[in-house]
The first five atom37 places (N, CA, C, CB, O) and aatype in JSON, in Angstrom:
{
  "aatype": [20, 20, 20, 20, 20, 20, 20, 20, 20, 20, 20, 20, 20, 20, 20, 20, 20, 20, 20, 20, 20, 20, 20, 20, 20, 20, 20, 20, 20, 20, 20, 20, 20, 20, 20, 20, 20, 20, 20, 20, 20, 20, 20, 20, 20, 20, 20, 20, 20, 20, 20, 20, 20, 20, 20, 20, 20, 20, 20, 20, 20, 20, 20, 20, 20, 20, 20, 20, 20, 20, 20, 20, 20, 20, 20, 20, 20, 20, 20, 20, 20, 20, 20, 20, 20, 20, 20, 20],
  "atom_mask": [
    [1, 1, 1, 1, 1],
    [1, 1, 1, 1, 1],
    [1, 1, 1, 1, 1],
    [1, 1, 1, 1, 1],
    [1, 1, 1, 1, 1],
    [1, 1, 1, 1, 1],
    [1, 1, 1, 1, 1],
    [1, 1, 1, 1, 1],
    [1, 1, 1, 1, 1],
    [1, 1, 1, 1, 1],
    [1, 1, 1, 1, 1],
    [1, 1, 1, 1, 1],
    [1, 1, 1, 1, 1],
    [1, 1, 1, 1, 1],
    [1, 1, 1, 1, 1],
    [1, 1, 1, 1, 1],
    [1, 1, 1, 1, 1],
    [1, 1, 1, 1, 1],
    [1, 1, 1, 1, 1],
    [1, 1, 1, 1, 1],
    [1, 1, 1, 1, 1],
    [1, 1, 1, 1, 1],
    [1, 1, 1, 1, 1],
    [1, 1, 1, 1, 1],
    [1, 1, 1, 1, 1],
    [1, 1, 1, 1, 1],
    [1, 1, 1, 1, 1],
    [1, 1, 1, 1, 1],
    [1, 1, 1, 1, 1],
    [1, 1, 1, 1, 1],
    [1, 1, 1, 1, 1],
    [1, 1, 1, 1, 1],
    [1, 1, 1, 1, 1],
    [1, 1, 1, 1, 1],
    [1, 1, 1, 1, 1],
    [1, 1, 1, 1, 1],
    [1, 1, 1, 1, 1],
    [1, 1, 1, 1, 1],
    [1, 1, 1, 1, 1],
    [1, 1, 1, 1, 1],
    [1, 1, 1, 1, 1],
    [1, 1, 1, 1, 1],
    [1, 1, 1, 1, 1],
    [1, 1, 1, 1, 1],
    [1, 1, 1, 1, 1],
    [1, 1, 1, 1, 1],
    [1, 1, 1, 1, 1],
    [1, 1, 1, 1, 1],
    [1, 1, 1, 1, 1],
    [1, 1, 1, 1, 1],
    [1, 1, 1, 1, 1],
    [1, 1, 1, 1, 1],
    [1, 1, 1, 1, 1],
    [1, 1, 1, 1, 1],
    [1, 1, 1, 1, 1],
    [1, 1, 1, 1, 1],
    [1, 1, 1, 1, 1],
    [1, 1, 1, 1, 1],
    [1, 1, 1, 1, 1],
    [1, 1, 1, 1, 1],
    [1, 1, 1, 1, 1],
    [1, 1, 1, 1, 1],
    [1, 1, 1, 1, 1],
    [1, 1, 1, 1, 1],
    [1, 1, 1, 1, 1],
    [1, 1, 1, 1, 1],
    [1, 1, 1, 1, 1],
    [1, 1, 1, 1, 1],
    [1, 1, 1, 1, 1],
    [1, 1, 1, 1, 1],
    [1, 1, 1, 1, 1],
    [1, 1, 1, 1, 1],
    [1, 1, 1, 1, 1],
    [1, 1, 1, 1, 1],
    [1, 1, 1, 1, 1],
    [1, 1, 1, 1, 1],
    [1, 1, 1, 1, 1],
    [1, 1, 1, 1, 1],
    [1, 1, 1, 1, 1],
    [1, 1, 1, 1, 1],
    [1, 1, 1, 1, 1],
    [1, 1, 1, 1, 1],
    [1, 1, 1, 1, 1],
    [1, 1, 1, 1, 1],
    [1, 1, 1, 1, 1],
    [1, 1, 1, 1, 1],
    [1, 1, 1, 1, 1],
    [1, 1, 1, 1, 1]
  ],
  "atom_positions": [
    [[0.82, -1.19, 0.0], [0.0, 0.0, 0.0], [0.87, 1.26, 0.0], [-0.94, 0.0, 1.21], [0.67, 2.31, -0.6]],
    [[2.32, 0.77, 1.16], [2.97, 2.34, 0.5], [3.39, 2.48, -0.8], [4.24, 2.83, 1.17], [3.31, 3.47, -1.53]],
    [[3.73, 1.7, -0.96], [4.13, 1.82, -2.64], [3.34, 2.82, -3.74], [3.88, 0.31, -3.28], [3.83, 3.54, -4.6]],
    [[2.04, 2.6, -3.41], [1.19, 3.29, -4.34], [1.27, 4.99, -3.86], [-0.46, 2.57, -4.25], [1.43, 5.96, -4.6]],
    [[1.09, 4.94, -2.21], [1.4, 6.59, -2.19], [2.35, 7.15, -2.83], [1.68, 7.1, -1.01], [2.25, 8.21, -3.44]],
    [[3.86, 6.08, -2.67], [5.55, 6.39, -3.12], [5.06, 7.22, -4.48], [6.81, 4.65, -3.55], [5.3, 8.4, -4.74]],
    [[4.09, 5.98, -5.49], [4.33, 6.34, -6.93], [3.6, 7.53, -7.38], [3.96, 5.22, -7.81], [4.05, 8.27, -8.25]],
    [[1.91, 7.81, -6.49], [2.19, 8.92, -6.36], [2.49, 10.2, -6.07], [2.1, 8.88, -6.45], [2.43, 11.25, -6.71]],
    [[2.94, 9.81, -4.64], [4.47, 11.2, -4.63], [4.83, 11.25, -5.66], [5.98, 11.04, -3.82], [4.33, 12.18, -6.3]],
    [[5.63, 10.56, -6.27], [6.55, 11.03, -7.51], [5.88, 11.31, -8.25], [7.43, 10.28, -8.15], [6.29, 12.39, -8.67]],
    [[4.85, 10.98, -8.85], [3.79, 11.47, -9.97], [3.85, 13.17, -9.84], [2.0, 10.79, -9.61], [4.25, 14.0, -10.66]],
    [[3.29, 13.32, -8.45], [3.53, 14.78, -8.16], [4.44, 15.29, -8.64], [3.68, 15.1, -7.04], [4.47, 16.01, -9.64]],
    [[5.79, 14.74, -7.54], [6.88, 15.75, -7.79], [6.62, 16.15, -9.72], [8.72, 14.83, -7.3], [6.28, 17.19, -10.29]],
    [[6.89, 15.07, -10.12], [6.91, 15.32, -11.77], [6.22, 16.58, -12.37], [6.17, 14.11, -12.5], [6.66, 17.5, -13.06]],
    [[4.92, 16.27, -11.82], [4.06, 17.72, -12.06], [4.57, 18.81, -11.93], [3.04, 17.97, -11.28], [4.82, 19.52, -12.9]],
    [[4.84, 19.15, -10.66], [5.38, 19.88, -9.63], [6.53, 20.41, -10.45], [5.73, 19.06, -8.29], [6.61, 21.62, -10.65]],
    [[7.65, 19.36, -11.05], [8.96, 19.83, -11.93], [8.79, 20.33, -13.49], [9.97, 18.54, -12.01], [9.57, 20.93, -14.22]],
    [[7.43, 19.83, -13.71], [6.6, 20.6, -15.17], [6.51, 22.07, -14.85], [4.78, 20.02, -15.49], [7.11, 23.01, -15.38]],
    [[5.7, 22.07, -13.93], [5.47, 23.32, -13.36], [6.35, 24.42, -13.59], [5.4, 23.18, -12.12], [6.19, 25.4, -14.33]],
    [[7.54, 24.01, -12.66], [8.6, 24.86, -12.46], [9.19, 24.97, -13.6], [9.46, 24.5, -11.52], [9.78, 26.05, -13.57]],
    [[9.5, 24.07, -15.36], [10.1, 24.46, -16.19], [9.07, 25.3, -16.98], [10.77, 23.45, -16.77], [9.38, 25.91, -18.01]],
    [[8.21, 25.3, -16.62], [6.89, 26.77, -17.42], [6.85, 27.4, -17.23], [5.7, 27.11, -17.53], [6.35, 28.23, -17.99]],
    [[7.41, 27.8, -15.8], [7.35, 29.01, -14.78], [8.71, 29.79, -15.68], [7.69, 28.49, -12.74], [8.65, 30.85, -16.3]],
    [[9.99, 28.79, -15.5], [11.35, 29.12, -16.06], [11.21, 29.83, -17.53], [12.25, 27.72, -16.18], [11.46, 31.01, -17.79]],
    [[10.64, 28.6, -18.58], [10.6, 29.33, -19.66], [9.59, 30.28, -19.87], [10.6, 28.6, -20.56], [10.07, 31.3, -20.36]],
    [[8.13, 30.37, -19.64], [7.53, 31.44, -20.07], [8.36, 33.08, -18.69], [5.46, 30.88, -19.97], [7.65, 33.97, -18.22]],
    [[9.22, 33.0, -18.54], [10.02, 34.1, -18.54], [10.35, 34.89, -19.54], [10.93, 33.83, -18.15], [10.23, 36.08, -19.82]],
    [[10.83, 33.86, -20.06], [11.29, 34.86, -22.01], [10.13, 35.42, -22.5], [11.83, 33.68, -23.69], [10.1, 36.42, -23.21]],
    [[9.23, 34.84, -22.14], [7.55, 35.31, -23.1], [7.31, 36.57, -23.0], [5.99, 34.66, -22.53], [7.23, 37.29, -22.01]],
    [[7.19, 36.82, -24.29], [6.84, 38.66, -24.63], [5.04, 38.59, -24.86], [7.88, 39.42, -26.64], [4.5, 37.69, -25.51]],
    [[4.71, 39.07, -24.58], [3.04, 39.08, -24.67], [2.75, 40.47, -26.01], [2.19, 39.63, -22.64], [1.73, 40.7, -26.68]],
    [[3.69, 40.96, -26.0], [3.44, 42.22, -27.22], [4.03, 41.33, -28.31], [4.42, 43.97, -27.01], [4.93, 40.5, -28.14]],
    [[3.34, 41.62, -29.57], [3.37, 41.23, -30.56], [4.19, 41.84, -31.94], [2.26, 41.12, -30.59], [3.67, 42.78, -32.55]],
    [[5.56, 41.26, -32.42], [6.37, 42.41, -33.04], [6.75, 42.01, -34.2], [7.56, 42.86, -32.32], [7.56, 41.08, -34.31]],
    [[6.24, 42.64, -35.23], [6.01, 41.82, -36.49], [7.52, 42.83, -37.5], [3.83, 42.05, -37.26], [8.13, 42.68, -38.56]],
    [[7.53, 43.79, -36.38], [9.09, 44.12, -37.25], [10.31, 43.69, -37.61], [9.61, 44.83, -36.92], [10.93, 43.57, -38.66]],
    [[10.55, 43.41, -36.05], [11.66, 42.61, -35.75], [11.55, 41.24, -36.13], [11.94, 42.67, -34.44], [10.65, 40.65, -35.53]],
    [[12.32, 40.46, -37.09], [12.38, 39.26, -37.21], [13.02, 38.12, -35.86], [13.08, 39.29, -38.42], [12.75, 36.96, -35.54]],
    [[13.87, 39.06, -35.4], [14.71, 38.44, -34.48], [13.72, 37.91, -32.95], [15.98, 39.67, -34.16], [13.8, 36.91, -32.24]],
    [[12.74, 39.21, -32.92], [11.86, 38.95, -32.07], [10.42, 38.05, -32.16], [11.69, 40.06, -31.77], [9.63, 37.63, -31.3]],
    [[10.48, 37.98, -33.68], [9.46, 36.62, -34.02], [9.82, 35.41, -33.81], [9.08, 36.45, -35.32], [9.15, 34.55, -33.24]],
    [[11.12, 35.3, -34.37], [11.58, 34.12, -34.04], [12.03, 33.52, -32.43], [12.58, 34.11, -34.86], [12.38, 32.34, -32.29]],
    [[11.99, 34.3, -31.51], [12.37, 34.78, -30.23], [10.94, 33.9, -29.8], [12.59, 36.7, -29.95], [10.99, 32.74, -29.39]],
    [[9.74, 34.62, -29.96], [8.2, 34.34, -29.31], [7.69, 32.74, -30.12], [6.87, 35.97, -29.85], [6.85, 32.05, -29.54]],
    [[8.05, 32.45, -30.95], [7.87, 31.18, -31.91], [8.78, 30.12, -30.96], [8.56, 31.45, -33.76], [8.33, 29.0, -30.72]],
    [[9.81, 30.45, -30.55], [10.61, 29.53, -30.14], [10.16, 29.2, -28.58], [12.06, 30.01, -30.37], [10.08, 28.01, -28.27]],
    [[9.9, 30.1, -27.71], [9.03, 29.95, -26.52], [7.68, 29.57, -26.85], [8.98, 31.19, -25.74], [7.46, 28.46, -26.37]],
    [[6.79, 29.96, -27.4], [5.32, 29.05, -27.63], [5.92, 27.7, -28.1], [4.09, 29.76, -29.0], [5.55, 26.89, -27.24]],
    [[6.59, 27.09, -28.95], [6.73, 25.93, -29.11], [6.98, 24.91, -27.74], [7.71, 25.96, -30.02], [6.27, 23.96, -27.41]],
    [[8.37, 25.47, -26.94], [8.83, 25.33, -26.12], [7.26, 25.05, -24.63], [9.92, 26.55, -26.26], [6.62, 24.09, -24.2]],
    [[7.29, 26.12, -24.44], [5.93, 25.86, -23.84], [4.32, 24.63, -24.39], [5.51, 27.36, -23.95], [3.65, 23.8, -23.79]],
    [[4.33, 24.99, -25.33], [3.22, 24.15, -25.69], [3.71, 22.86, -25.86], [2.51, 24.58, -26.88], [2.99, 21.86, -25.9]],
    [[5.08, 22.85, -25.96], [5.59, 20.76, -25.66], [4.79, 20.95, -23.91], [8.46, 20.13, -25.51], [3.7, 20.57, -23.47]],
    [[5.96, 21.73, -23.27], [5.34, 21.5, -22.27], [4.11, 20.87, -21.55], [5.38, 22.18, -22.14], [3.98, 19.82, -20.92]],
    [[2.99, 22.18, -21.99], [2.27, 21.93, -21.69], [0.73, 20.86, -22.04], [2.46, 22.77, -21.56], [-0.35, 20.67, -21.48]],
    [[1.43, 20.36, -23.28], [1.22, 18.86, -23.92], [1.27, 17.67, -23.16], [2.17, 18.58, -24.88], [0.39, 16.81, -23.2]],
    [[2.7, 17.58, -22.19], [2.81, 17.22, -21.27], [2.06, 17.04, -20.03], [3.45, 17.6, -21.24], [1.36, 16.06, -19.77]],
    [[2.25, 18.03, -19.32], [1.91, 18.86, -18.3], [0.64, 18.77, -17.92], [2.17, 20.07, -18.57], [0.46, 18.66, -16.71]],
    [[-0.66, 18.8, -18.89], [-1.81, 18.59, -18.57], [-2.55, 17.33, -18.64], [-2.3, 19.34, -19.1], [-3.48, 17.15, -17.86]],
    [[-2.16, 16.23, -19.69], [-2.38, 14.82, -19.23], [-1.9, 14.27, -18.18], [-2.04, 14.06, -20.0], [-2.42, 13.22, -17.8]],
    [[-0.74, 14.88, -17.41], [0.33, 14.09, -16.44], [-0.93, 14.58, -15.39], [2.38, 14.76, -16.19], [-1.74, 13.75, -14.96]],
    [[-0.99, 15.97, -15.04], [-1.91, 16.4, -13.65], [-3.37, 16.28, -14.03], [-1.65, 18.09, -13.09], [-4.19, 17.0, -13.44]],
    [[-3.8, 15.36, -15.04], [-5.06, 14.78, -15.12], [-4.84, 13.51, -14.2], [-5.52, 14.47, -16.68], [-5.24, 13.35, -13.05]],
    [[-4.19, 12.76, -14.89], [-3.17, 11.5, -14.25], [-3.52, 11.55, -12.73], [-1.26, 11.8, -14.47], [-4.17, 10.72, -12.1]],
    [[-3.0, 12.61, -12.31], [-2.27, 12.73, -11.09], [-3.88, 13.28, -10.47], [-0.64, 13.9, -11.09], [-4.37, 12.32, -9.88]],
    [[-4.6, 14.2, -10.44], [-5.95, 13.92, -9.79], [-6.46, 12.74, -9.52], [-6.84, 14.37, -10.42], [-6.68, 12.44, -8.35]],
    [[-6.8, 11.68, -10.79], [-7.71, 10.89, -11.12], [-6.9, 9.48, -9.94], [-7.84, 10.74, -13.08], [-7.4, 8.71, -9.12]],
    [[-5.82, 9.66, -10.29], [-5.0, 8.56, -8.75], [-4.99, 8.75, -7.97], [-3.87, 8.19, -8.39], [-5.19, 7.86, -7.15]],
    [[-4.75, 10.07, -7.56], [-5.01, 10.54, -5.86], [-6.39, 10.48, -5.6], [-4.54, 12.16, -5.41], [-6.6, 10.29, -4.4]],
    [[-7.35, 10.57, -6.24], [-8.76, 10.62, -5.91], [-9.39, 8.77, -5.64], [-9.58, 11.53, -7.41], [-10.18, 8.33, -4.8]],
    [[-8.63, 8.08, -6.74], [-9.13, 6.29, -6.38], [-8.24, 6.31, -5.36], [-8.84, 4.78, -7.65], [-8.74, 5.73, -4.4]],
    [[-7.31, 6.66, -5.16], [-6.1, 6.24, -3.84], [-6.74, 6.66, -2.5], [-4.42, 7.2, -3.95], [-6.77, 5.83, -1.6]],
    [[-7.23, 7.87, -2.31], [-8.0, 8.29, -1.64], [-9.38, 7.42, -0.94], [-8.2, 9.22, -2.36], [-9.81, 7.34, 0.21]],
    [[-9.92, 6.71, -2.48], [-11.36, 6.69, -2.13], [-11.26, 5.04, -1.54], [-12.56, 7.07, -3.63], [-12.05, 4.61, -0.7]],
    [[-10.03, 4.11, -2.2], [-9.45, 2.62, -1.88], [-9.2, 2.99, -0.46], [-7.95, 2.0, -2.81], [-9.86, 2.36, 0.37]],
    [[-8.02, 4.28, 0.14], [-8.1, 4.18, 1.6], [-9.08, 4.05, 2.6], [-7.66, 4.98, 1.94], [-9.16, 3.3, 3.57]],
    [[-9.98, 5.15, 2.08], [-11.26, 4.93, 2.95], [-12.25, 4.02, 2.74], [-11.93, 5.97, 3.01], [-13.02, 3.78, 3.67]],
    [[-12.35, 3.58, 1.92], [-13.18, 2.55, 1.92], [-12.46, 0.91, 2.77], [-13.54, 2.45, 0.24], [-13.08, 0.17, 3.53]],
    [[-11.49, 0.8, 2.44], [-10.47, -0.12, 3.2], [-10.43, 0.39, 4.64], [-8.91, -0.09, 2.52], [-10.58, -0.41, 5.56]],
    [[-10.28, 1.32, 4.81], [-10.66, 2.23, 6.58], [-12.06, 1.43, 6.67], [-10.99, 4.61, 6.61], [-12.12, 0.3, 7.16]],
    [[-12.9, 1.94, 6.27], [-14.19, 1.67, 6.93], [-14.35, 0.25, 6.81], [-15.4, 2.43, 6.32], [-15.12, -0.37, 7.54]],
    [[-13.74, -0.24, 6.03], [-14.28, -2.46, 6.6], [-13.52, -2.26, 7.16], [-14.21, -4.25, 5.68], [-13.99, -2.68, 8.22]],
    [[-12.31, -1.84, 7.48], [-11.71, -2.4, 9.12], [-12.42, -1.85, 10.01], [-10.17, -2.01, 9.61], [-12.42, -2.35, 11.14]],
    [[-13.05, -0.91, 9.78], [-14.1, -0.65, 10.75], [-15.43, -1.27, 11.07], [-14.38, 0.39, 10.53], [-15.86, -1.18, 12.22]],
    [[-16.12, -1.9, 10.13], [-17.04, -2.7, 10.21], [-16.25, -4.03, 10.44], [-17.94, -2.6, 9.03], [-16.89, -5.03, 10.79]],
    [[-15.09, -4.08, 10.3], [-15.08, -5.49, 11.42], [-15.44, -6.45, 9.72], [-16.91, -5.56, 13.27], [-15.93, -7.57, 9.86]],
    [[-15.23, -6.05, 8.54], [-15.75, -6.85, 7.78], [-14.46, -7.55, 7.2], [-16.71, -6.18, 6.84], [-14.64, -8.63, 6.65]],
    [[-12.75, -6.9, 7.26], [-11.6, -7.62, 6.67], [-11.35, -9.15, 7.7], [-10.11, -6.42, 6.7], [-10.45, -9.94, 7.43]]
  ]
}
């Protein structure tokens, strides 16, 4: 049974380390739009890519990661309560 919390802890952390490289790269992110500068198109192209791997990632993993903590959750307590009914 610990095992399954272990895996997802780490599931987390993982999230958790998605997180923090979105946080890192959308730093560079310019939100103004600069169609003069080539240097700066290619600049905002290279962060949206960058990001949207990411977050390609990033949002199936912390779907993942709800949907296990929530059966992990719901297996504990329900396993709580027959030891409580005296039914294991």
């Amino acid at each position: 049974m610990i095992t399954l919390f272990i895996s997802w802890g780490v599931l987390a952390l993982a999230v958790i380390t998605l997180a923090a490289m979105r946080k890192i790269a959308a730093r560079d992110e310019n939100d103004v739009l600069h169609v003069d500068d080539p240097s700066f198109v290619n600049r905002q192209q290279s962060v949206a890519r960058r990001l949207d791997k990411i977050d390609n990632l990033g949002k199936p993993l912390t779907i993942v990661l709800v949907v296990y903590g929530i059966g992990l959750l719901a297996w504990y307590l329900y396993t709580g309560w027959q030891q409580s009914q005296g039914l294991n």
